[in-house]
Backbone as JSON Lines, residues from 0, in Angstrom:
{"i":0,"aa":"X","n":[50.43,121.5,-62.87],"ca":[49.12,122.07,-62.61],"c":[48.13,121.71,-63.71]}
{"i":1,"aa":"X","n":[48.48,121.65,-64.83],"ca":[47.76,120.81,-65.69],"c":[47.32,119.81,-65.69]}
{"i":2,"aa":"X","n":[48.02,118.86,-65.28],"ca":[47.42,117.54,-64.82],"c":[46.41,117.52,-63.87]}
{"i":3,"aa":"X","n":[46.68,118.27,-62.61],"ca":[45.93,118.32,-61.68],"c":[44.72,119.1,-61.93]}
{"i":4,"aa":"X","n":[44.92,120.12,-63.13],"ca":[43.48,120.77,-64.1],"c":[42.6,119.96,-64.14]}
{"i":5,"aa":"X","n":[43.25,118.62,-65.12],"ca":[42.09,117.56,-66.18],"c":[41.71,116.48,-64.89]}
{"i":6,"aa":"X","n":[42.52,116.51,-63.71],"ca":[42.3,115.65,-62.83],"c":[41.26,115.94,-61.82]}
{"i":7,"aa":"X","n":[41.32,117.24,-61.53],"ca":[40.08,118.09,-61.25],"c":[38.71,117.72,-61.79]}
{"i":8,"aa":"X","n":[38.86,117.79,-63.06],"ca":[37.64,117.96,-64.06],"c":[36.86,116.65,-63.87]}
{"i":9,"aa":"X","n":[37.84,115.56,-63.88],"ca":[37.46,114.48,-64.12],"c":[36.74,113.93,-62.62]}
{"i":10,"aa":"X","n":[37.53,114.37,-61.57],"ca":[37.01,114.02,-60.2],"c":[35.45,114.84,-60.18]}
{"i":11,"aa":"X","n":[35.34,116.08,-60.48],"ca":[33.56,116.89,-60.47],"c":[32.86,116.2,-61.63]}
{"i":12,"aa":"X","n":[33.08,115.05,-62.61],"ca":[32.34,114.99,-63.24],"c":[31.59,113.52,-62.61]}
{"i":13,"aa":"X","n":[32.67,112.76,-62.07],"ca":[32.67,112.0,-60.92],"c":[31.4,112.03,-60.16]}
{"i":14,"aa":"X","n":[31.74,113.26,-59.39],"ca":[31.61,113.72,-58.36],"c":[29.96,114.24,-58.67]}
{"i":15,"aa":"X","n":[29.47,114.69,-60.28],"ca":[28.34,115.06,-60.26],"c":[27.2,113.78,-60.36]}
{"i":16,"aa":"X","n":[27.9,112.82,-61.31],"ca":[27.58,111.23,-61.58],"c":[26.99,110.97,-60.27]}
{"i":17,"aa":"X","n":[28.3,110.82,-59.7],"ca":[27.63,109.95,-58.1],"c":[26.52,110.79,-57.03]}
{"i":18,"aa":"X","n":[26.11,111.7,-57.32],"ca":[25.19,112.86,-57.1],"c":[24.04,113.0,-57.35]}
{"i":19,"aa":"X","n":[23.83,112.03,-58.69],"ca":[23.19,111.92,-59.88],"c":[22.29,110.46,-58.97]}
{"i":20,"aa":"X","n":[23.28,109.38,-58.52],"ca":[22.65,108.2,-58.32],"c":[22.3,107.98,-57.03]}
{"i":21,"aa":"X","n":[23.28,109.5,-55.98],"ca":[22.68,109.27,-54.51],"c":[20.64,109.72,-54.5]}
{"i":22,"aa":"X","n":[21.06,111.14,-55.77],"ca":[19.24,111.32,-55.35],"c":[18.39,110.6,-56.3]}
{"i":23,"aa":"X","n":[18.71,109.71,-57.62],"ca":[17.72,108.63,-57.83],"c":[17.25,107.92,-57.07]}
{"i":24,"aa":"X","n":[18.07,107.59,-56.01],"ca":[17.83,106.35,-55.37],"c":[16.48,106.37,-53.82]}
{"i":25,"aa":"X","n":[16.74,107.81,-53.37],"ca":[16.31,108.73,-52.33],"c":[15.06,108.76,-53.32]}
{"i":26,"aa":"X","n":[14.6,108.83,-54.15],"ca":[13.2,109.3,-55.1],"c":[12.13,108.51,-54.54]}
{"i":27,"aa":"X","n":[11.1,108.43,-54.58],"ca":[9.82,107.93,-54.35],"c":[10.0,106.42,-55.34]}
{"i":28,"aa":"X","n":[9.73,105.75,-54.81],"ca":[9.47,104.39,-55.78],"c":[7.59,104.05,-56.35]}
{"i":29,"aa":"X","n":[7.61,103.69,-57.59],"ca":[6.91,103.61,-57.96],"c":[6.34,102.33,-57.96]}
{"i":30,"aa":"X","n":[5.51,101.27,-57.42],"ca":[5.38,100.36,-57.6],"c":[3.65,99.36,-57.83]}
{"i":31,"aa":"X","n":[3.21,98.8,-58.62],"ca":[2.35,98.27,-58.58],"c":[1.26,97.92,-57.13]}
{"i":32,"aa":"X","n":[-0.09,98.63,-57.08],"ca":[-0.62,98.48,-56.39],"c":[-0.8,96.72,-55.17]}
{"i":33,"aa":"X","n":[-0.57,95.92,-55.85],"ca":[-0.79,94.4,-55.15],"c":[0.55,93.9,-55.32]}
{"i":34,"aa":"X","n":[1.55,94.7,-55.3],"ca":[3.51,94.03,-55.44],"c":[3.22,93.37,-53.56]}
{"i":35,"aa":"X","n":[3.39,92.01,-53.99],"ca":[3.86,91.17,-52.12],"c":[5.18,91.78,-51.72]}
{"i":36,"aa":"X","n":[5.73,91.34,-50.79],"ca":[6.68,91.16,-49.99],"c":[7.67,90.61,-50.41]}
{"i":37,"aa":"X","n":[8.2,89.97,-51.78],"ca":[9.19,90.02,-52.3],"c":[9.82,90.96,-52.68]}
{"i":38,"aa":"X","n":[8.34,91.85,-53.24],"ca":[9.25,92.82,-54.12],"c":[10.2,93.28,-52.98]}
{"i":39,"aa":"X","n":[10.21,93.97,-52.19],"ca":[10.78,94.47,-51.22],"c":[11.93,94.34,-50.67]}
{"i":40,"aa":"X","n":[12.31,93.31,-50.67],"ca":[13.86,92.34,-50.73],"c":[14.35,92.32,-52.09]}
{"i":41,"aa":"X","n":[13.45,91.9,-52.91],"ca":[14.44,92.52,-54.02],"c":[14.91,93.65,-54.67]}
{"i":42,"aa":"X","n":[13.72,94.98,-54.36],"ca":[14.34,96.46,-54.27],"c":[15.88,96.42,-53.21]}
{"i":43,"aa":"X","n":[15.77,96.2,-52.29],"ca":[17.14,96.82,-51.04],"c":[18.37,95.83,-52.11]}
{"i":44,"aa":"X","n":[17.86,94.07,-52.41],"ca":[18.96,93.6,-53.23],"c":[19.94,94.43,-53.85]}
{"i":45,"aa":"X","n":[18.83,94.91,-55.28],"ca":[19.35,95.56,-56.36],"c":[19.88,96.65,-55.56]}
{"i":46,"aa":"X","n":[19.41,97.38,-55.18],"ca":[20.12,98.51,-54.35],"c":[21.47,98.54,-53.98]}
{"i":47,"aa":"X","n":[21.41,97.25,-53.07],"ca":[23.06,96.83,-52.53],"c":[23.78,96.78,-53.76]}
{"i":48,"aa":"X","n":[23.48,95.97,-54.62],"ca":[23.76,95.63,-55.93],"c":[24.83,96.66,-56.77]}
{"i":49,"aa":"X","n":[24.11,97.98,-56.41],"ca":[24.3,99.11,-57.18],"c":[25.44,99.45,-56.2]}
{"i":50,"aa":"X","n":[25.03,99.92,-55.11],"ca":[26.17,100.83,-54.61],"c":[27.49,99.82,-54.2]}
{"i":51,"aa":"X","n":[27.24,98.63,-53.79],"ca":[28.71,97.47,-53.66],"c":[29.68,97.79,-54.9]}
{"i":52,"aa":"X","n":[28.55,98.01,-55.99],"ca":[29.51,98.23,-57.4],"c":[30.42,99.63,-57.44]}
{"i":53,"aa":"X","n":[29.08,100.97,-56.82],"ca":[30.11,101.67,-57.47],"c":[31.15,101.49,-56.01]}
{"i":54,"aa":"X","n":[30.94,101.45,-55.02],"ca":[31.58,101.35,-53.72],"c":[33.19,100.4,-54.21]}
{"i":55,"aa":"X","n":[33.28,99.28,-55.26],"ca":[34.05,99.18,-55.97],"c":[35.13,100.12,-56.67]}
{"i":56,"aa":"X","n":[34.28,100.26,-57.42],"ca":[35.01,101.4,-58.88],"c":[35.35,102.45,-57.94]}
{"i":57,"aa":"X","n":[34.85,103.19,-56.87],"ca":[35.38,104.28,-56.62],"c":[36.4,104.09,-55.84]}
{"i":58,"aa":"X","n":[36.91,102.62,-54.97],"ca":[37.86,102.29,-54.34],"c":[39.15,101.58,-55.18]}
{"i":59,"aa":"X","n":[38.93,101.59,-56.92],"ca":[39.84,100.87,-57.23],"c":[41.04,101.45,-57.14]}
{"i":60,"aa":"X","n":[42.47,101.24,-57.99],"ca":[43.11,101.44,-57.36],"c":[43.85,102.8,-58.59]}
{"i":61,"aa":"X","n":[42.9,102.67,-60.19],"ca":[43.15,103.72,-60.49],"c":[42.53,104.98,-59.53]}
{"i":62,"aa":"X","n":[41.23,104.87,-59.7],"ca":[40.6,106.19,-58.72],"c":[41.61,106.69,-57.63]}
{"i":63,"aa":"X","n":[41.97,105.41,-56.36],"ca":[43.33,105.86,-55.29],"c":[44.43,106.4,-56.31]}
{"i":64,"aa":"X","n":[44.73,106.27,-57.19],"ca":[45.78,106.74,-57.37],"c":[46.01,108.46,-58.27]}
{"i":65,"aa":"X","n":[44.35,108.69,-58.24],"ca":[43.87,110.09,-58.84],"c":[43.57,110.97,-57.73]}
{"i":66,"aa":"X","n":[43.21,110.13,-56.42],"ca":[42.88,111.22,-55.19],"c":[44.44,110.86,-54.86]}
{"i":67,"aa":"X","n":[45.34,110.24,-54.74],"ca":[46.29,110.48,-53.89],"c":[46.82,111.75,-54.66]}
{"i":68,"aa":"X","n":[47.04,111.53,-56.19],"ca":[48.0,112.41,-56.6],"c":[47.08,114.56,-56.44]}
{"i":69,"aa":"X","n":[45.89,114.29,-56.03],"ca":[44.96,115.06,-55.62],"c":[45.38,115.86,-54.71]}
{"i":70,"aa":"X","n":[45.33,114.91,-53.53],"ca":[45.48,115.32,-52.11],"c":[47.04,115.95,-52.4]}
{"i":71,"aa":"X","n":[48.27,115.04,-52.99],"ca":[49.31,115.6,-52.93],"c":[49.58,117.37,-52.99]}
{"i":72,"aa":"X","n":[48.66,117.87,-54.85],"ca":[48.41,119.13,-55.55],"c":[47.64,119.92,-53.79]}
{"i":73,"aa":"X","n":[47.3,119.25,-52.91],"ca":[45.91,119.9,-52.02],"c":[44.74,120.53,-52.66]}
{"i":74,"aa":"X","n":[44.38,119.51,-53.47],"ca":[43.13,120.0,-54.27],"c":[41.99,120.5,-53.17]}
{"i":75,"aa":"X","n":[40.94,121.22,-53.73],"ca":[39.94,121.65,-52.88],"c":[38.59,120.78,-52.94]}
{"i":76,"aa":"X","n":[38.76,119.91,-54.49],"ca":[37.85,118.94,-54.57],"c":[37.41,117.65,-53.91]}
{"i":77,"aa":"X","n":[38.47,117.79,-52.78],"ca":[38.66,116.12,-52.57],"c":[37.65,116.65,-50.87]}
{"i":78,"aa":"X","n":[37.22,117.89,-50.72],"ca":[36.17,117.23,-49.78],"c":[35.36,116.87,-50.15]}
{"i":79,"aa":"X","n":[34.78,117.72,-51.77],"ca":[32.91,116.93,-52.26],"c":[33.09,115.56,-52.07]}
{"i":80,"aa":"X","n":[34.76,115.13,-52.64],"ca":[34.93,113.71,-52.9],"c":[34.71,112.68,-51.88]}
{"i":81,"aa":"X","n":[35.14,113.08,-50.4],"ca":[35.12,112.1,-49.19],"c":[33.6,112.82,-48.45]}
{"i":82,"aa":"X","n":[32.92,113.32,-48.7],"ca":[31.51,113.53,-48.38],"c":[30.52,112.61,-49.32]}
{"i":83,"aa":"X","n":[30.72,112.56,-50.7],"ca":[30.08,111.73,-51.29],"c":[30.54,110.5,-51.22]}
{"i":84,"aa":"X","n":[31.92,110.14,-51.04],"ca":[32.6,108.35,-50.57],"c":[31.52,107.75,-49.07]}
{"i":85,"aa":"X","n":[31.41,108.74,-48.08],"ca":[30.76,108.5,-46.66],"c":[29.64,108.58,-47.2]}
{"i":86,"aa":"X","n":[28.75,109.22,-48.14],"ca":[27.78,109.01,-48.68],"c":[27.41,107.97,-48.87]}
{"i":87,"aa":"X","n":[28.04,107.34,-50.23],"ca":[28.06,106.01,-50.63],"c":[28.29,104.56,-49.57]}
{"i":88,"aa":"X","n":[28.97,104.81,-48.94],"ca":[29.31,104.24,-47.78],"c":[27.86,103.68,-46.98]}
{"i":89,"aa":"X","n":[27.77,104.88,-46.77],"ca":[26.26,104.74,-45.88],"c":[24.92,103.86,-46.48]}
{"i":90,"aa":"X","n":[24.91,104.76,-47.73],"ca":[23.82,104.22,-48.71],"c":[24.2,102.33,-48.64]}
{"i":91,"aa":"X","n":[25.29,101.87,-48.94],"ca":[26.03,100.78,-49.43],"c":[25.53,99.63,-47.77]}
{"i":92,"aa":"X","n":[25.68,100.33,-46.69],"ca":[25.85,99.99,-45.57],"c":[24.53,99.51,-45.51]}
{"i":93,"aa":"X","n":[23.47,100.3,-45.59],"ca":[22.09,100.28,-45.42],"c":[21.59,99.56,-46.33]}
{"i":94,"aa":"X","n":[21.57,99.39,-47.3],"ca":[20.97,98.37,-48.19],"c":[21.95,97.04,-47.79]}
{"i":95,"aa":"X","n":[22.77,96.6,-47.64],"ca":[23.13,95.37,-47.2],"c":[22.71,94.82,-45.86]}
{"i":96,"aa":"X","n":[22.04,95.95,-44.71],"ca":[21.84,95.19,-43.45],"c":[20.25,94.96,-43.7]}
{"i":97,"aa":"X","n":[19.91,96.4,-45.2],"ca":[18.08,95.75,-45.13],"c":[18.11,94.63,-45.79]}
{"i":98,"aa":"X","n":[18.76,93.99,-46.89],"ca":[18.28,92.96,-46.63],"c":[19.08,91.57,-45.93]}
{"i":99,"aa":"X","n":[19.46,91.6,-45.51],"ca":[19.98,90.93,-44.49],"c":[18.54,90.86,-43.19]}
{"i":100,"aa":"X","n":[18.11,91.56,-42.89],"ca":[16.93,91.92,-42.47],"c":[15.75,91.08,-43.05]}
{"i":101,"aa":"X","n":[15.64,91.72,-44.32],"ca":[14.48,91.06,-45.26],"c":[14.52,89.57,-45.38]}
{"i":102,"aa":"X","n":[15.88,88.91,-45.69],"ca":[15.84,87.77,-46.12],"c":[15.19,86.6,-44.66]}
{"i":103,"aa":"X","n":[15.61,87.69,-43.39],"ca":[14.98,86.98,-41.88],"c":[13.24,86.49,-42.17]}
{"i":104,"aa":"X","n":[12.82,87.5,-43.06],"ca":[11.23,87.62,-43.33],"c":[11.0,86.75,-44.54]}
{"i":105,"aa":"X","n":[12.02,85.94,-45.61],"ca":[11.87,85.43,-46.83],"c":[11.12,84.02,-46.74]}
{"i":106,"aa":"X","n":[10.9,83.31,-45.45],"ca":[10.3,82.51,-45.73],"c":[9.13,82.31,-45.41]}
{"i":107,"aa":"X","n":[8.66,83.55,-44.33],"ca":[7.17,83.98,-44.38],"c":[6.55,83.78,-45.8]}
{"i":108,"aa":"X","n":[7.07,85.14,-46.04],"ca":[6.6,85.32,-47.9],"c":[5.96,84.07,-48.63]}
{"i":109,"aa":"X","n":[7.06,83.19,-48.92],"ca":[6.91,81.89,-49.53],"c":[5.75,81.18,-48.95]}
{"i":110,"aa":"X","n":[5.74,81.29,-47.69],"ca":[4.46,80.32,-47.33],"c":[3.28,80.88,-47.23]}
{"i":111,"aa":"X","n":[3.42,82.21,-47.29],"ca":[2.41,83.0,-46.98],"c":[1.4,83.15,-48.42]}
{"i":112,"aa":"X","n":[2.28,83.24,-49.49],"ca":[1.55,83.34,-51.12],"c":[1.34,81.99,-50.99]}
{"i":113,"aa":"X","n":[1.39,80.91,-50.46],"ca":[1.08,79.59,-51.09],"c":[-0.74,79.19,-49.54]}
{"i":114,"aa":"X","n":[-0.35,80.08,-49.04],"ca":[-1.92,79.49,-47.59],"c":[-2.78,79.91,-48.0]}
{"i":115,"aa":"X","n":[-3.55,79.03,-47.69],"ca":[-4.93,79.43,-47.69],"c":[-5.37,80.66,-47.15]}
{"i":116,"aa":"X","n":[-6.57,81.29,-46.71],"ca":[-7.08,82.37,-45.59],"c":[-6.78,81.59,-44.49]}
{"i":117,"aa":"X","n":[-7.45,80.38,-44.41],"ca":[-7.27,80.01,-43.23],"c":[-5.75,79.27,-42.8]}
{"i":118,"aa":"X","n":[-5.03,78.71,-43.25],"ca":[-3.72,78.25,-42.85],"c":[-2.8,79.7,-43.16]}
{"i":119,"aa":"X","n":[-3.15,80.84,-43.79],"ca":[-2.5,82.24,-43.62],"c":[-2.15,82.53,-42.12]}
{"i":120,"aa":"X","n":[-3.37,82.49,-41.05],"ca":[-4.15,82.79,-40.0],"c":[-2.5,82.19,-39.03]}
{"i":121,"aa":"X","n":[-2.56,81.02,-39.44],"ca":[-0.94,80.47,-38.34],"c":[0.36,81.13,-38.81]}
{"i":122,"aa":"X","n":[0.48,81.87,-40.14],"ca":[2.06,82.45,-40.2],"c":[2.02,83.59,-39.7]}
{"i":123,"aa":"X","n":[0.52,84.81,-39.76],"ca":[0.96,85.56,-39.11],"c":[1.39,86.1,-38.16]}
{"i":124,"aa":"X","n":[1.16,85.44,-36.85],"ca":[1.92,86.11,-35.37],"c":[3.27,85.98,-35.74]}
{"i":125,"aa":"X","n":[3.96,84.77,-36.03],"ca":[5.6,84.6,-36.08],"c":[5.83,85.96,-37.2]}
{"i":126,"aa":"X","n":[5.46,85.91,-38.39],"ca":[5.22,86.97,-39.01],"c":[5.46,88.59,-38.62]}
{"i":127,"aa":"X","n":[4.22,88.78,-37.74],"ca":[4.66,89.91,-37.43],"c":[5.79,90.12,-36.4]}
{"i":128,"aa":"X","n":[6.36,89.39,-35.07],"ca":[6.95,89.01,-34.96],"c":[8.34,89.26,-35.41]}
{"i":129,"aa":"X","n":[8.15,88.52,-36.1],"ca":[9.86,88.88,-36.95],"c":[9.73,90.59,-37.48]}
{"i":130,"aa":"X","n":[9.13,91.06,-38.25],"ca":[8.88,92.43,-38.52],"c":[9.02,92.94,-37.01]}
{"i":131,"aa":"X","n":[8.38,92.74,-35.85],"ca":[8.6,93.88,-34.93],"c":[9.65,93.27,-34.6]}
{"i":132,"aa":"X","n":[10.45,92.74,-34.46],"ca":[12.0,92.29,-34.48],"c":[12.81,93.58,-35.22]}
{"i":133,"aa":"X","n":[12.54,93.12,-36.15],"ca":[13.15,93.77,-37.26],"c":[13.13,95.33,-36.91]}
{"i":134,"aa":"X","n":[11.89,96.22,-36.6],"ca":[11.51,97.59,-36.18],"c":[12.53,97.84,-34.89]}
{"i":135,"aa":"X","n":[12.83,96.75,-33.89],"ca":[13.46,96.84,-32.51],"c":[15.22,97.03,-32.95]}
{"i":136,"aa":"X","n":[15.34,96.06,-33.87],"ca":[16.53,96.06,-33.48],"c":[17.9,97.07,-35.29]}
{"i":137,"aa":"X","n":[16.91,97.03,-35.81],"ca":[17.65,97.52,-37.38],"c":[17.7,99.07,-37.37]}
{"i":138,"aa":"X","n":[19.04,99.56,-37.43],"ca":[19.83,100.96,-37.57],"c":[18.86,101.53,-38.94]}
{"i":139,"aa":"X","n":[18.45,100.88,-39.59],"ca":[18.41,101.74,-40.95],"c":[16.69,101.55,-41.15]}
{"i":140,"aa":"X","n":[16.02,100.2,-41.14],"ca":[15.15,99.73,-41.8],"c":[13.7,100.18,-40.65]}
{"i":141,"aa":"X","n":[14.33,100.45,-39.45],"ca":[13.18,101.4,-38.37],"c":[12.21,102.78,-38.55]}
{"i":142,"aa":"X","n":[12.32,102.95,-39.98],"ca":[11.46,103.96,-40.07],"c":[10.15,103.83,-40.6]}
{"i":143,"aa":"X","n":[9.42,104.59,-40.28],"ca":[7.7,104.67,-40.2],"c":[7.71,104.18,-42.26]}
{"i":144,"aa":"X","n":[8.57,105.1,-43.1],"ca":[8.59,104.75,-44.29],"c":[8.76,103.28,-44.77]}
{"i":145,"aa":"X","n":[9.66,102.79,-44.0],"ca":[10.5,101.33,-44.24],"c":[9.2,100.54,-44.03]}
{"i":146,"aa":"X","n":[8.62,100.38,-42.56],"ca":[7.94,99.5,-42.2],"c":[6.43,99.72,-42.79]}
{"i":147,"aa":"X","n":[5.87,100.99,-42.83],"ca":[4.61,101.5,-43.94],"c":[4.69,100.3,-45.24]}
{"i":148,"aa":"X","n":[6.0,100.92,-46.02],"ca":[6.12,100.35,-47.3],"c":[5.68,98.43,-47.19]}
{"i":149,"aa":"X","n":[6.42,97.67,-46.18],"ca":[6.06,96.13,-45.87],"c":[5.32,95.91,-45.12]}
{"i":150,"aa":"X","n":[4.69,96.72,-44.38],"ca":[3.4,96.12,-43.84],"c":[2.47,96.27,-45.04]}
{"i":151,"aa":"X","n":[2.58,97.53,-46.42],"ca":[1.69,97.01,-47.05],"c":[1.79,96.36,-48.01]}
{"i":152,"aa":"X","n":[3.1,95.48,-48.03],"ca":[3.07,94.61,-49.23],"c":[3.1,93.46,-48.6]}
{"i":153,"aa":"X","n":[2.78,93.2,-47.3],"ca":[2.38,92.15,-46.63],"c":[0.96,91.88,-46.87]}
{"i":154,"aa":"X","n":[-0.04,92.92,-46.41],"ca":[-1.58,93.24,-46.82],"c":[-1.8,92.33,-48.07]}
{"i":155,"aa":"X","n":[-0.94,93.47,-48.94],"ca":[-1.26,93.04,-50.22],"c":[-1.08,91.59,-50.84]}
{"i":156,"aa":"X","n":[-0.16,90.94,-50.52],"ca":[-0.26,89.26,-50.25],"c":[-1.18,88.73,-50.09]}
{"i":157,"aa":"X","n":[-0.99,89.25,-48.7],"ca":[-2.28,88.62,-47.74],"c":[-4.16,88.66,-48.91]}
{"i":158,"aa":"X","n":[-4.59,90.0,-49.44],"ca":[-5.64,90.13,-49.87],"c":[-5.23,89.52,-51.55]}
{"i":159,"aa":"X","n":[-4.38,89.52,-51.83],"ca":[-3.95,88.41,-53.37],"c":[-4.29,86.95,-53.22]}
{"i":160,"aa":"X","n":[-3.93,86.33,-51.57],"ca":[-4.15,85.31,-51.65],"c":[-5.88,84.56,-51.41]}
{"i":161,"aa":"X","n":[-6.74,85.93,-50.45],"ca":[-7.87,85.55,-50.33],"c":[-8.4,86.07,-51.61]}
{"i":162,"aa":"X","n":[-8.0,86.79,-52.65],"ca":[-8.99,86.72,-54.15],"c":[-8.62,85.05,-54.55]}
{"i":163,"aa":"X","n":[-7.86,84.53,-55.1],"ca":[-7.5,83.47,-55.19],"c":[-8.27,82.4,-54.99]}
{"i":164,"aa":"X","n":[-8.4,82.61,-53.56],"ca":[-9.29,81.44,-52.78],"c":[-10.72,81.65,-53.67]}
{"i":165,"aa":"X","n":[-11.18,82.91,-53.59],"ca":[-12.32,82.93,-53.48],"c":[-13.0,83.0,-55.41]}
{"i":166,"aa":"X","n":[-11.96,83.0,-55.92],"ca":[-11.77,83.06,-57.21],"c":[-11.71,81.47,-57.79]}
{"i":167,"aa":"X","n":[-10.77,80.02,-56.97],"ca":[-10.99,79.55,-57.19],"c":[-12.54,78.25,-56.95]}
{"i":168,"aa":"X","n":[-12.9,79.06,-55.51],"ca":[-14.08,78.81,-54.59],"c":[-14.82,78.22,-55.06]}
């Protein structure tokens, strides 16, 4: 029972950690008023980034071998534990299909910071396009928040590239 004491301890401290990084992540993002449409793919990146990792560490095979000997004791901890694993799971799931998603939209981007106003004018239908693609058919990335956030760092491209023009004019 001792063991299964410090094994306890160690699983809630775990357990508060990963608790810690489900609601950082859920937080409001802060980002520069004129950030394009990269940024955006590279937020969900890093994201995946993060949870593939801990989605790792929490599947290695010390951790299995701290919930098995867990489950054996019938600890009471090991539901926070498989509520926050399906947690992670999810989180992990969703940032890998957004950008998988995003990267469909990566070569808009590229051509889009390099057009003119007027050669802009031909990427956007395919453009949007792919975005209402994206709204039709994506489990995760369909929300009014998701698509808000890149339609306005599409804008914001878009009005970066006509200062530009008119800057170099």
């Amino acid at each position: 029972t001792e063991i299964t004491e410090k094994l306890e301890e160690a699983l809630m401290i775990w357990i508060k950690q990963i608790r810690q990084v489900l609601v950082e992540s859920e937080q409001m993002r802060r980002e520069a008023d004129d950030v394009g449409p990269s940024a955006e793919l590279e937020y969900w990146k890093s994201r995946m980034s993060s949870f593939n990792s801990l989605l790792e560490e929490i599947r290695s095979s010390r951790v299995k071998k701290i919930i098995s000997i867990l489950q054996a004791a019938r600890s009471k901890t090991l539901k926070q534990w498989k509520d926050l694993d399906g947690s992670i799971t999810v989180a992990a799931n969703e940032a890998k299909d957004n950008v998988s998603y995003l990267y469909t939209l990566d070569k808009f981007f590229g051509s889009l910071a390099k057009a003119s106003p007027v050669t802009m004018m031909e990427h956007v239908p395919s453009l949007m396009n792919a975005v209402c693609m994206i709204y039709c058919t994506s489990p995760y990335y369909n929300t009014s928040e998701c698509m808000t956030s890149l339609l306005l760092k599409i804008t914001n491209q878009m009005v970066n590239v006509c200062k530009m023009y008119l800057h170099e004019g």
